[in-house]
N, C-alpha and C positions, 0 to 999 in steps of 0.2 A: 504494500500500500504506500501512496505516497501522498503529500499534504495537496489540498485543494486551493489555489489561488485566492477565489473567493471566501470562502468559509475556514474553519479550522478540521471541517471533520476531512476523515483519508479518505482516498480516491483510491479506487483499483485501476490499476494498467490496463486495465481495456475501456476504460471508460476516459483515463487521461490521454489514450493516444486515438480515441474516439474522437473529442473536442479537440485536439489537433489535425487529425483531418479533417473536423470541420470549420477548422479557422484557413485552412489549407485552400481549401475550396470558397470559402466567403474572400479570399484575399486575389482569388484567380479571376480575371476577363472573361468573357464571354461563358462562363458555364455560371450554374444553380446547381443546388442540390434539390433530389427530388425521393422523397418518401414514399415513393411509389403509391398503388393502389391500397385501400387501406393499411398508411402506415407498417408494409409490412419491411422495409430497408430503414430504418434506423437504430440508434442504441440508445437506449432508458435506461436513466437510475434515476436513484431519488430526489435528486435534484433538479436534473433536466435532460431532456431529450434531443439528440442531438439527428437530425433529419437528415437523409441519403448517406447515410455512415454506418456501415452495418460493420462492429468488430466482433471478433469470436477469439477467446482465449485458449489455447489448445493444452494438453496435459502437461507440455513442458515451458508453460508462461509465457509463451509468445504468442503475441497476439494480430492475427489475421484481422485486414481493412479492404473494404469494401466500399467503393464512392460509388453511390449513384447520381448520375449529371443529366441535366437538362444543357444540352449546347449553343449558344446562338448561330444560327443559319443565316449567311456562309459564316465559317469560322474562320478566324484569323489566322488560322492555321491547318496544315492537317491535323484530324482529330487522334491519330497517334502518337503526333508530338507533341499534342495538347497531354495527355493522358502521361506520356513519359515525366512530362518537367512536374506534372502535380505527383506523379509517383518520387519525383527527387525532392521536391520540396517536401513532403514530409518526411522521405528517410534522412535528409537535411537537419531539418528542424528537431527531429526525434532523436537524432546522435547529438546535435546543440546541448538540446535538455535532460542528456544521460540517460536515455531510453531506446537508444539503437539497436541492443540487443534485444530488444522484449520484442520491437517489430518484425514479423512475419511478412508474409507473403503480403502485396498489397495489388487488389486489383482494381478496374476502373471499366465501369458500365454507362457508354452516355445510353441511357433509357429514351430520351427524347429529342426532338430537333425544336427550335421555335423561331421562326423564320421573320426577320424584321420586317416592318411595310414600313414604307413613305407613301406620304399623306402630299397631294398636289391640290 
């Protein structure tokens, strides 16, 4: 367990590298995250729910991330190298804050496209 920024109570590593992936994603261009059809791609604790971040902690405390994105159409990029730089920015951020090890596998699902209009 480790201490919660917010609060005094501990946090488990799947839920600290939960809301890292979802500051990961809140911080990146052109994508959203998306909870899918009822809520079923996020991670819950009791404090808060953190939406299109599904983590799962496996028997040897590493813990598997899961983004699900909505993408703006066209994207700025290709959506592979979209997906790769968010997969480095959190194994980034995650080794920063002495959690590199606990992170697992991390994959990346755009679920959606959503396609700008211009208004004439």
């Amino acid at each position: 367990m480790i201490a919660n920024g917010d609060t005094d109570l501990p946090v488990s590593a799947r839920v600290w590298l939960a809301r890292l992936a979802g500051q990961v994603i809140a911080l990146a261009d052109g994508v959203t995250a998306t909870s899918g059809p009822a809520g079923r791609w996020q991670t819950v604790s009791s404090e808060q729910t953190v939406a299109g971040v599904l983590a799962v902690e496996d028997v040897h405390g590493r813990v598997e991330i899961e983004m699900h994105l909505v993408a703006r159409w066209p994207p700025q990029m290709p959506l592979e190298r979209l997906a790769e730089q968010l997969r480095e920015r959190l194994r980034q951020s995650a080794e920063i804050a002495g959690m590199g090890e606990r992170l697992g596998a991390v994959s990346i699902a755009f679920d959606d496209v959503i396609a700008e209009t211009t208004r004439t």
